[in-house]
OpenMM code with the backbone's topology and positions (N, CA, C; nanometers):
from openmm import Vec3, app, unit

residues = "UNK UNK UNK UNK UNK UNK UNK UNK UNK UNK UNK UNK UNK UNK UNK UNK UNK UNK UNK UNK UNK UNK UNK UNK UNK UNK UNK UNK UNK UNK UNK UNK UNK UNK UNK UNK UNK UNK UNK UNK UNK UNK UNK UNK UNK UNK UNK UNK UNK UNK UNK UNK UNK UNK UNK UNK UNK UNK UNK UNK UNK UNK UNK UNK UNK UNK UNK UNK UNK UNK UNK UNK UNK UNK UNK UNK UNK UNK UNK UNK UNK UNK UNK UNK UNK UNK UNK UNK UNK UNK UNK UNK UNK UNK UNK UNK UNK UNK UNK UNK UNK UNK UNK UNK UNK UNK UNK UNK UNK UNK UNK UNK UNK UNK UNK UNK UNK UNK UNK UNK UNK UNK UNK UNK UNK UNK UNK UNK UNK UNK UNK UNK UNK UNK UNK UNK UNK UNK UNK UNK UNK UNK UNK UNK UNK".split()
positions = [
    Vec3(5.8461, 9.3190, 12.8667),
    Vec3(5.9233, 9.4006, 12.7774),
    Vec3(5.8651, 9.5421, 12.7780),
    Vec3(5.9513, 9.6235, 12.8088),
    Vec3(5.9321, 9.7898, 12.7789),
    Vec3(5.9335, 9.8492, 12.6047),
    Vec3(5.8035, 9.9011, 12.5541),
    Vec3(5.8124, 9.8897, 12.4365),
    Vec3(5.6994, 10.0330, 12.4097),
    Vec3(5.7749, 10.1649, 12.3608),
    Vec3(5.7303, 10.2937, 12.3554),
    Vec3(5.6592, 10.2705, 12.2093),
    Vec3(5.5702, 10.3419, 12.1953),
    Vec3(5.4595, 10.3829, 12.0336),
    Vec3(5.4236, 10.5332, 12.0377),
    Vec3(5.4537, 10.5879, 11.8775),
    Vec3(5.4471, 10.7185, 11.8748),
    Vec3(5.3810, 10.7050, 11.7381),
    Vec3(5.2842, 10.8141, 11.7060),
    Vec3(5.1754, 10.8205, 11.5621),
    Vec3(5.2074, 10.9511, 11.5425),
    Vec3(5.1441, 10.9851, 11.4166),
    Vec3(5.0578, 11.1025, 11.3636),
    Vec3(4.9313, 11.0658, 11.4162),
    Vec3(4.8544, 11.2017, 11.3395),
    Vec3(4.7295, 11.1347, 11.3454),
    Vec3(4.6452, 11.0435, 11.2470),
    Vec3(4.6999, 11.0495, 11.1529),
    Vec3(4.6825, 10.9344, 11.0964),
    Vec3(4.6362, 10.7776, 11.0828),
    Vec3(4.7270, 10.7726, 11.2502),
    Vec3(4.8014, 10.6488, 11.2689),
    Vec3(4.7157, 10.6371, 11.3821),
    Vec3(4.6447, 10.6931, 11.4953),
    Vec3(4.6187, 10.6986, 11.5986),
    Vec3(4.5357, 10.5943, 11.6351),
    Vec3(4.4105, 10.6201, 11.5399),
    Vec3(4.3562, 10.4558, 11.5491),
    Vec3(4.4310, 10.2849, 11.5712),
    Vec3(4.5395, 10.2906, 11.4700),
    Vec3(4.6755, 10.1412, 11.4919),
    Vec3(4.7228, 10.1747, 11.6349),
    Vec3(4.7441, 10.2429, 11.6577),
    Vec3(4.8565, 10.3251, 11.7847),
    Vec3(4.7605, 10.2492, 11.9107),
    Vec3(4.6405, 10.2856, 11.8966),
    Vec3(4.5691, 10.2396, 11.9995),
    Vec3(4.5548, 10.1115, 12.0191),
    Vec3(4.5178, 10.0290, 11.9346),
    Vec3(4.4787, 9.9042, 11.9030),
    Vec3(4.6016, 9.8097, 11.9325),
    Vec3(4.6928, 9.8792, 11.9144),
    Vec3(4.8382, 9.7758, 11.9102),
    Vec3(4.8735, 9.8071, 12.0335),
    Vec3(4.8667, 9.9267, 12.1234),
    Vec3(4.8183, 9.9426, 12.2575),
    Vec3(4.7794, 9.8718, 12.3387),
    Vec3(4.6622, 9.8117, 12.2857),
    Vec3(4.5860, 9.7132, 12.4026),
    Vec3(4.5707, 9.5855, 12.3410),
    Vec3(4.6643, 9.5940, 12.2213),
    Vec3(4.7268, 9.4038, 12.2280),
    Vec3(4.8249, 9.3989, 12.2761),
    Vec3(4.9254, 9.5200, 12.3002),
    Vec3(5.0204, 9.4185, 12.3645),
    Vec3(5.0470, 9.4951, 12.5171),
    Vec3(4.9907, 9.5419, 12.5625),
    Vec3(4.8882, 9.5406, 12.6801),
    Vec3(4.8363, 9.4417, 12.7568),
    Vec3(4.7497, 9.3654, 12.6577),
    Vec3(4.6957, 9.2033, 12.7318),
    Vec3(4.8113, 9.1041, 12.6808),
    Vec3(4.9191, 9.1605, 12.6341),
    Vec3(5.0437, 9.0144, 12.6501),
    Vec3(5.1244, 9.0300, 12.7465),
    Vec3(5.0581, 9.1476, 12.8297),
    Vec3(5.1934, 9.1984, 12.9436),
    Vec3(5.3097, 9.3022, 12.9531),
    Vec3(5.3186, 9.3480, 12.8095),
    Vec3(5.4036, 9.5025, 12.8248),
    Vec3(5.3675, 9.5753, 12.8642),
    Vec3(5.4847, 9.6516, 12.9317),
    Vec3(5.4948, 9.7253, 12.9450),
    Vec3(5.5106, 9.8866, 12.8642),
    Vec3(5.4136, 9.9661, 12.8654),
    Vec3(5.3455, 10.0619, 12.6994),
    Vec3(5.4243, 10.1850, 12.7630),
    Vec3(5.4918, 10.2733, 12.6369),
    Vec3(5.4944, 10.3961, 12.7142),
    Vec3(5.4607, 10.4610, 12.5758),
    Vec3(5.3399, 10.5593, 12.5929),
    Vec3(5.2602, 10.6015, 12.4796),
    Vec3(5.3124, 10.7970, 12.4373),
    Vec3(5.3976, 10.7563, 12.3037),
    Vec3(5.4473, 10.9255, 12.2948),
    Vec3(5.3506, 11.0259, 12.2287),
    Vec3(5.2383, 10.9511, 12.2340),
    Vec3(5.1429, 11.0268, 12.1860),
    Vec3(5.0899, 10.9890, 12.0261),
    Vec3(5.0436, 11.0799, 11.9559),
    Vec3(4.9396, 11.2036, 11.9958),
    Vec3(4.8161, 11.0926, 12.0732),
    Vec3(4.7454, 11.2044, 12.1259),
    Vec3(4.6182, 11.0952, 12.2005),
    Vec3(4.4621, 11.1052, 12.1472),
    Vec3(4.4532, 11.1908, 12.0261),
    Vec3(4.3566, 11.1979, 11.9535),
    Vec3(4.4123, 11.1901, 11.7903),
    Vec3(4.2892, 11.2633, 11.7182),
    Vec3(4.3433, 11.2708, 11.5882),
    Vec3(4.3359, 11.3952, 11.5574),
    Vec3(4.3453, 11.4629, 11.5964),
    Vec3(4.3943, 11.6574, 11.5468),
    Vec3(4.5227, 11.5864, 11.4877),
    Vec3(4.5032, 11.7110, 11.3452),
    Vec3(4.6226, 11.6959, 11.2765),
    Vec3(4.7604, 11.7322, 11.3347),
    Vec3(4.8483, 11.6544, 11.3453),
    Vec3(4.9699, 11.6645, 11.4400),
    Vec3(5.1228, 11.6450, 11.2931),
    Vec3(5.2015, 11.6952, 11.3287),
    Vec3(5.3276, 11.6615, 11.2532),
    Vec3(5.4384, 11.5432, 11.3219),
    Vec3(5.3959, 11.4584, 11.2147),
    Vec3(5.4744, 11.3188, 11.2712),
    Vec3(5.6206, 11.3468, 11.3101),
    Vec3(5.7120, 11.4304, 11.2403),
    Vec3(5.8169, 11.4402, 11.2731),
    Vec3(5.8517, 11.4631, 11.4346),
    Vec3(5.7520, 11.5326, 11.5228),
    Vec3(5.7351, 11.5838, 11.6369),
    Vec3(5.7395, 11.4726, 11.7268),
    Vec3(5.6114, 11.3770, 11.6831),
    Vec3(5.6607, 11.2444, 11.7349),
    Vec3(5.7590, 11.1424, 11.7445),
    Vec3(5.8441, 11.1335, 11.6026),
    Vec3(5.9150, 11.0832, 11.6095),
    Vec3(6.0301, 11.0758, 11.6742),
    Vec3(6.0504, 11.1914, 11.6835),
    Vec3(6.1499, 11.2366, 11.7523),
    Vec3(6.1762, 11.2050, 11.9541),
    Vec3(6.0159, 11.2561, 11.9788),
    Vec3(5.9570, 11.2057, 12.1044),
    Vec3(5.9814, 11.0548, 12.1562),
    Vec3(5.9353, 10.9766, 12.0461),
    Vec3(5.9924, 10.8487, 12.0458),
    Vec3(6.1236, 10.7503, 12.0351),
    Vec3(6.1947, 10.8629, 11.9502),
    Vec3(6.3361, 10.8358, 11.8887),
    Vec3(6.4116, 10.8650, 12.0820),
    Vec3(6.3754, 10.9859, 12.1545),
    Vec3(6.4355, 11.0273, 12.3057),
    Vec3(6.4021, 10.9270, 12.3461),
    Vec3(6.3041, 10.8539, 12.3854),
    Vec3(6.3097, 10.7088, 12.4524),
    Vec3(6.3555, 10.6181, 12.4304),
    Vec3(6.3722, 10.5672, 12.2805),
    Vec3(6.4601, 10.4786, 12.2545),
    Vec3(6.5825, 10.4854, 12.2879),
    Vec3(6.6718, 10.6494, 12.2538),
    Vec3(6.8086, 10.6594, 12.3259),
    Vec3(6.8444, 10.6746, 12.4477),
    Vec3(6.7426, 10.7306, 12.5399),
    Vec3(6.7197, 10.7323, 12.6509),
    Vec3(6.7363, 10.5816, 12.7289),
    Vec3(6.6833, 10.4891, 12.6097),
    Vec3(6.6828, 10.3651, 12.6996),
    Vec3(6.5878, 10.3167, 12.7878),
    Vec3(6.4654, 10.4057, 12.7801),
    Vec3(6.3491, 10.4038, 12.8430),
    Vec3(6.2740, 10.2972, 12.8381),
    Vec3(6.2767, 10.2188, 12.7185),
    Vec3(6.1954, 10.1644, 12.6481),
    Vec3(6.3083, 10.0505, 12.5484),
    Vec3(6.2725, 9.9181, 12.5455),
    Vec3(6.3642, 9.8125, 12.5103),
    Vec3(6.3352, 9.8377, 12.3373),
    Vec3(6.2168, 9.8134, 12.2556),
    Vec3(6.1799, 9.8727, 12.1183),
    Vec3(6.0822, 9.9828, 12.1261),
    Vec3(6.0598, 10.0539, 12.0204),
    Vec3(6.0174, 10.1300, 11.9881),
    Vec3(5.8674, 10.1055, 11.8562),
    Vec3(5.7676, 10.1855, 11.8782),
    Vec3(5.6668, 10.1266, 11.7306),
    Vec3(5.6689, 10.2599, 11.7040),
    Vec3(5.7045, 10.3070, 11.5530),
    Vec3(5.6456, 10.4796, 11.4994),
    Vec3(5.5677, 10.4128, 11.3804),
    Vec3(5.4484, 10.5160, 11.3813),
    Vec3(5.2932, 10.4532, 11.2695),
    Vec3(5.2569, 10.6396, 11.2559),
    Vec3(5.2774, 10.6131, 11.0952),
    Vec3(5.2104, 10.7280, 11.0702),
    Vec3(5.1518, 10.6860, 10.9129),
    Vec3(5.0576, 10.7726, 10.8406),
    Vec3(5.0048, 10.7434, 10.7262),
    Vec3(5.0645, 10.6122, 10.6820),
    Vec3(5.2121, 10.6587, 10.5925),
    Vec3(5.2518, 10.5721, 10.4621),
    Vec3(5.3697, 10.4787, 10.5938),
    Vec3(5.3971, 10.5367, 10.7238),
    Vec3(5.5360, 10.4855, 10.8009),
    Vec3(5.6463, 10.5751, 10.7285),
    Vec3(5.6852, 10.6142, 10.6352),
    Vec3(5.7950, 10.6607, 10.5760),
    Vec3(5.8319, 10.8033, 10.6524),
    Vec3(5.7560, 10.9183, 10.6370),
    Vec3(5.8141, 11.0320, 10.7270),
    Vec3(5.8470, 10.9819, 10.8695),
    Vec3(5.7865, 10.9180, 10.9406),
    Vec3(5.8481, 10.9052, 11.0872),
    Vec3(5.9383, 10.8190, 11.1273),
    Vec3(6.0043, 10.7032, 11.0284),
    Vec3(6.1123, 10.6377, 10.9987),
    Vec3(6.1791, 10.7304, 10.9806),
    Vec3(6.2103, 10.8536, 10.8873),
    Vec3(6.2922, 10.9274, 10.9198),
    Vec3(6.2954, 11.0107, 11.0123),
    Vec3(6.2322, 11.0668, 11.0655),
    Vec3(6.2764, 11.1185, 11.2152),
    Vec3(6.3020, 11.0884, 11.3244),
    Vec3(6.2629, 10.9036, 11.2904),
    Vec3(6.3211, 10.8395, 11.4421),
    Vec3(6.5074, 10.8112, 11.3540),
    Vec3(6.4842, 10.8153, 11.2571),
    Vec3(6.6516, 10.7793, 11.2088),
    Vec3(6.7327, 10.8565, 11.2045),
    Vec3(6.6973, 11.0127, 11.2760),
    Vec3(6.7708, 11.1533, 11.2791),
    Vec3(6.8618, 11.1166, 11.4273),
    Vec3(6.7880, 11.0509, 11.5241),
    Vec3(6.8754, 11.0167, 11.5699),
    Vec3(6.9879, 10.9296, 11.6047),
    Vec3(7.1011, 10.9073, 11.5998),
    Vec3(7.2209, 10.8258, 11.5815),
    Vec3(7.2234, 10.6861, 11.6385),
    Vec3(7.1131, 10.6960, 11.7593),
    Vec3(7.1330, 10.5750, 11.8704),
    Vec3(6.9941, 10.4787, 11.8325),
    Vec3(6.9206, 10.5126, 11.7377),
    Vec3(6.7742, 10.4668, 11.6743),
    Vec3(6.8575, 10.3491, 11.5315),
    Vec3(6.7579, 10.3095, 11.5178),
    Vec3(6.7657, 10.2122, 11.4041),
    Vec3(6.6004, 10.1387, 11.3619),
    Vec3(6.5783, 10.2731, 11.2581),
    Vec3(6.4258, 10.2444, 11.2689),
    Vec3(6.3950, 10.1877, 11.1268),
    Vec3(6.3367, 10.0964, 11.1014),
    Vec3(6.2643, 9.9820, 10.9724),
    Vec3(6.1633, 9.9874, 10.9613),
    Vec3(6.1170, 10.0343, 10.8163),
    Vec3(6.0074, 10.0274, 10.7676),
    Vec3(5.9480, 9.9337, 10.7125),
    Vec3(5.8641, 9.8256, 10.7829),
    Vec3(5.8407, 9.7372, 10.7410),
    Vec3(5.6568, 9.6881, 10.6841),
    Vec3(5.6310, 9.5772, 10.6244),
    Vec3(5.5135, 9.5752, 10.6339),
    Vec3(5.5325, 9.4197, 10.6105),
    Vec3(5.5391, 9.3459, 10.6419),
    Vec3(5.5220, 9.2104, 10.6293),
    Vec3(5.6144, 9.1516, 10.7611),
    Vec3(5.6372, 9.0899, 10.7957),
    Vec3(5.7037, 8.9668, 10.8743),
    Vec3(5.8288, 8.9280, 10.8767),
    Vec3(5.8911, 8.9126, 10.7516),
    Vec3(5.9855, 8.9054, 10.7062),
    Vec3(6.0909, 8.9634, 10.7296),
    Vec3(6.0732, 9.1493, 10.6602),
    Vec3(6.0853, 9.2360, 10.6394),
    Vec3(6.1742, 9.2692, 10.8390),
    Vec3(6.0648, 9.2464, 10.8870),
    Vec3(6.0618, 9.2386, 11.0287),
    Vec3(6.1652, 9.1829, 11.1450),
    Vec3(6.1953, 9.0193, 11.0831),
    Vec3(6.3002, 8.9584, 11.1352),
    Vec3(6.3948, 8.9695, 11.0731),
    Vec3(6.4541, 9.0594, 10.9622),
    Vec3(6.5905, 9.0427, 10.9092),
    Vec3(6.5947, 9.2331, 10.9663),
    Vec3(6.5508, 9.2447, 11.0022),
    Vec3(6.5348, 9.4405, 11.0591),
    Vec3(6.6355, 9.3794, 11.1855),
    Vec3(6.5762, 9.3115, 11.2519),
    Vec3(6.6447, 9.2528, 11.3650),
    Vec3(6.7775, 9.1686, 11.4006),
    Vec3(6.7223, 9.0666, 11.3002),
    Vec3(6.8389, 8.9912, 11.2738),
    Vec3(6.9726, 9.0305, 11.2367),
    Vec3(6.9484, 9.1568, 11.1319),
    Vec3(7.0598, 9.1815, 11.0822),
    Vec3(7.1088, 9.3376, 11.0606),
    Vec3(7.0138, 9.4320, 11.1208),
    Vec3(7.0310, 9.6003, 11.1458),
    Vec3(7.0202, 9.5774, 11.3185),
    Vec3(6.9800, 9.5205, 11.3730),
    Vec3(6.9570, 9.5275, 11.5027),
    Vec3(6.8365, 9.6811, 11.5610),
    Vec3(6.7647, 9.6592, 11.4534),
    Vec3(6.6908, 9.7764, 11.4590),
    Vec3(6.5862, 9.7529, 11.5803),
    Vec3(6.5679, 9.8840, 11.6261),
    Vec3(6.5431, 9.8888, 11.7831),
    Vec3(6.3651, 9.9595, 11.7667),
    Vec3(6.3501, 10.0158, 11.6523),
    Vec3(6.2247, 10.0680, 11.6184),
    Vec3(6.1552, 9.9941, 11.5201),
    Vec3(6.0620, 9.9799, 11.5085),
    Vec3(5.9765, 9.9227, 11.3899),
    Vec3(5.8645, 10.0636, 11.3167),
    Vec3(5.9006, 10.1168, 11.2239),
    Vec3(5.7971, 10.1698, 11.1850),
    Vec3(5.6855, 10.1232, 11.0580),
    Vec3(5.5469, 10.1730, 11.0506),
    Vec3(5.4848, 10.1116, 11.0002),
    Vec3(5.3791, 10.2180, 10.9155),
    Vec3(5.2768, 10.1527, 10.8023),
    Vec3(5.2197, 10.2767, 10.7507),
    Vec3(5.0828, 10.2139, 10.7751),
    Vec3(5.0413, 10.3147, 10.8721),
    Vec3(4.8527, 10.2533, 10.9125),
    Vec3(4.7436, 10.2914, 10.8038),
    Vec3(4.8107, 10.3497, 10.6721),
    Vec3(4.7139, 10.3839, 10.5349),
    Vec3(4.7238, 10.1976, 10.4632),
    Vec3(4.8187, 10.1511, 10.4853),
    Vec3(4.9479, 10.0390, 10.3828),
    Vec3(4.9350, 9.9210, 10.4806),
    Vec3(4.8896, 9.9040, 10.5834),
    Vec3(4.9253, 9.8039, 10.6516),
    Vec3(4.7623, 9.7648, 10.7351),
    Vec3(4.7076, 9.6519, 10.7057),
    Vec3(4.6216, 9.6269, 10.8446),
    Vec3(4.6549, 9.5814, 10.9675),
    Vec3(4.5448, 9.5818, 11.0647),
    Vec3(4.5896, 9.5752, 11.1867),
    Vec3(4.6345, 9.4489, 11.2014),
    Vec3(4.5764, 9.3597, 11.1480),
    Vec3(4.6306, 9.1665, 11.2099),
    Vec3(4.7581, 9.1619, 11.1387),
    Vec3(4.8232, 9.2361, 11.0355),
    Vec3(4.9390, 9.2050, 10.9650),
    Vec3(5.0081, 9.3057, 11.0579),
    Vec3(4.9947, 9.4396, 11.1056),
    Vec3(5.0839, 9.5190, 11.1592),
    Vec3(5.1135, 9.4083, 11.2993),
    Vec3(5.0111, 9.3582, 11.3565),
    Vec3(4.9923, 9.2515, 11.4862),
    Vec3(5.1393, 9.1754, 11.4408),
    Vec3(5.1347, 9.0639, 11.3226),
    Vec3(5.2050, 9.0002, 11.3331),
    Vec3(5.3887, 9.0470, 11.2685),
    Vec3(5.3711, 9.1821, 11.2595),
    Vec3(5.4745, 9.2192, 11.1934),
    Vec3(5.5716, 9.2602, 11.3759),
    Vec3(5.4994, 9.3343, 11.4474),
    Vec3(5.5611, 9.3543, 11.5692),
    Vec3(5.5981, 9.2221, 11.6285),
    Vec3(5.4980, 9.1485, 11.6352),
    Vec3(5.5447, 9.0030, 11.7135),
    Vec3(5.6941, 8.9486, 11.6693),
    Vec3(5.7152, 8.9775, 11.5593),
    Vec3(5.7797, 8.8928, 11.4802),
    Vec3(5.9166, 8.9463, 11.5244),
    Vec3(5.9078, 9.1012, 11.5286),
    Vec3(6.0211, 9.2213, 11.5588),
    Vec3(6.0691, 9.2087, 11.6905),
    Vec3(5.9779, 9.1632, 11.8002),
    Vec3(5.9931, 9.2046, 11.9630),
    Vec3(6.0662, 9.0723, 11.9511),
    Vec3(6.0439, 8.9718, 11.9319),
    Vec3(6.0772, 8.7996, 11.9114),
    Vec3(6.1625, 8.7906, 11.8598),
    Vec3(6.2452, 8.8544, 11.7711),
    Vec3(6.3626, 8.8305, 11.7145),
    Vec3(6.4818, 8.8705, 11.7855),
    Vec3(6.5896, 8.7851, 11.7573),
    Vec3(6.7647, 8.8291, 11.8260),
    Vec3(6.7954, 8.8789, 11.7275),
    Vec3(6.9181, 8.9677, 11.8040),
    Vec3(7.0061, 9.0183, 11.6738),
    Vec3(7.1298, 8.9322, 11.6547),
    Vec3(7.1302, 8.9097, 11.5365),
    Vec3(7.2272, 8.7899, 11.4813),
    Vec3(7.4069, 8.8391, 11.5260),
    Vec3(7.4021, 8.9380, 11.5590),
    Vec3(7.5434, 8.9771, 11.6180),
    Vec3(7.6800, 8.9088, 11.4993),
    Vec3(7.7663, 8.8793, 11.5776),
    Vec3(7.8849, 8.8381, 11.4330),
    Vec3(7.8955, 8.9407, 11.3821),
    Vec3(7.9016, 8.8552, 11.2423),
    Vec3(7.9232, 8.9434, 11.1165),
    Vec3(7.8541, 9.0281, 11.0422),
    Vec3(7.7479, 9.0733, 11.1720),
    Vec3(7.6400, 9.1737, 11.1171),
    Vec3(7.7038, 9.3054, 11.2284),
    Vec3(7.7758, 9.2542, 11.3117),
    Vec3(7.7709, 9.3521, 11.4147),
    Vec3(7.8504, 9.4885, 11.3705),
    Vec3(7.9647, 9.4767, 11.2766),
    Vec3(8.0765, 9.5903, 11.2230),
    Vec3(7.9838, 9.6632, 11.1332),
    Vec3(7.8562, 9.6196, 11.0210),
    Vec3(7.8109, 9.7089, 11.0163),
    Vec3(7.6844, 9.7746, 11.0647),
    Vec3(7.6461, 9.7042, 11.1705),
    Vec3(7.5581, 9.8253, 11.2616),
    Vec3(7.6146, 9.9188, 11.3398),
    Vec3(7.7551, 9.8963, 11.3808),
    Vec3(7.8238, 10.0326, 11.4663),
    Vec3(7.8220, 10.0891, 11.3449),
    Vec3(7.8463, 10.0421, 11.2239),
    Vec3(7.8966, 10.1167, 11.1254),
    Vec3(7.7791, 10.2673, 11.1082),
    Vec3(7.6425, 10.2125, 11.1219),
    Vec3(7.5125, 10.3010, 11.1437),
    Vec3(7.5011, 10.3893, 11.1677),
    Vec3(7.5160, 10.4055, 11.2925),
    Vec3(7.5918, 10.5282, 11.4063),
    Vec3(7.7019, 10.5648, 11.4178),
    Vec3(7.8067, 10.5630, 11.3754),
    Vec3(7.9263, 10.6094, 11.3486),
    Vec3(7.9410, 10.6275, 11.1535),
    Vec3(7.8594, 10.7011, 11.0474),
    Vec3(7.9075, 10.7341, 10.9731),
    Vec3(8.0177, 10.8021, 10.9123),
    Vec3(8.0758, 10.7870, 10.8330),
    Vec3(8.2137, 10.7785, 10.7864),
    Vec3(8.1622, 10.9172, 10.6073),
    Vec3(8.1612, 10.9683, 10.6470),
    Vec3(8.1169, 11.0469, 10.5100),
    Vec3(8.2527, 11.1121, 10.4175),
] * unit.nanometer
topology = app.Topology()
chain = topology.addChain("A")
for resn in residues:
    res = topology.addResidue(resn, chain)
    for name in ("N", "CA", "C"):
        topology.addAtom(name, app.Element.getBySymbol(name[0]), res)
C-alpha cells in the first residue's frame, strides 16, 4: 500500500516513528515532510499532503501536527481529500466505513504512539461501506451551499 505522511514540527517525532512501522510492514512511504523540527506552519504541509492524495500518488494519507486539528483542515481545503480526526480506533473505522476518508489526521500532543499505531492500522484495514453511505460522500465534494 502507497501511504503519504505530512507533520508540523510538532509532530515530527510520530511522523518518524510511524515511518518506520509501517516501513517494516512493507509500505510503501512517501514523506511530505518537514524533516526536522524547525518551527514549520502545518497548513504548508497539509496542503503538500492533501496534492498527493488528489494526485493519487498515494492510496491514504497520515497529517500529525500538535492537537491534529489545524492540518485536518488544510488537508480538507481540498475537495478530493476527506481527512478525520481521530484518536482512538473506532473513531478510525467508521472515518472509513462511512466518510470514505482517505486521510487520517492525528494530534502527536493528544495521542501516543502505540494508540496512534493502532488507530492507522485500523484506518488502512478498513473498506468503505459504499451503499447508502456513498450519496453522502459525493455529497462532500460536491457542496450544495
Amino acid at each position: 500500500m502507497k501511504i503519504a505522511l505530512a507533520s508540523d514540527h510538532a509532530a515530527v517525532e510520530m511522523k518518524t516513528a510511524l515511518i518506520q512501522w509501517l516501513n517494516e510492514m512493507g509500505h510503501e512511504i512517501t514523506d511530505c515532510g518537514p524533516h526536522n523540527d524547525d518551527s514549520v506552519d502545518y497548513p504548508d504541509y497539509g496542503y503538500k499532503l492533501a496534492a498527493v492524495i488528489a494526485d493519487k500518488q498515494a492510496d491514504f494519507g497520515i497529517a500529525i501536527c500538535g492537537s491534529g486539528i489545524g492540518i485536518s483542515i488544510a488537508v480538507n481545503r481540498h475537495h478530493n481529500c476527506r481527512c478525520a480526526l481521530v484518536g482512538e480506533p473506532l473513531s478510525a473505522k467508521l472515518s472509513r466505513e462511512h466518510n470514505d476518508a482517505n486521510v487520517i489526521a492525528l494530534g502527536a500532543r493528544l495521542t501516543g504512539i502505540e494508540m496512534a499505531k493502532e488507530c492507522v492500522a485500523t484506518f488502512i484495514n478498513t473498506s468503505f461501506g459504499g451503499e447508502r453511505h456513498q450519496r453522502r460522500v459525493t455529497k462532500l465534494s460536491n457542496p450544495q451551499f
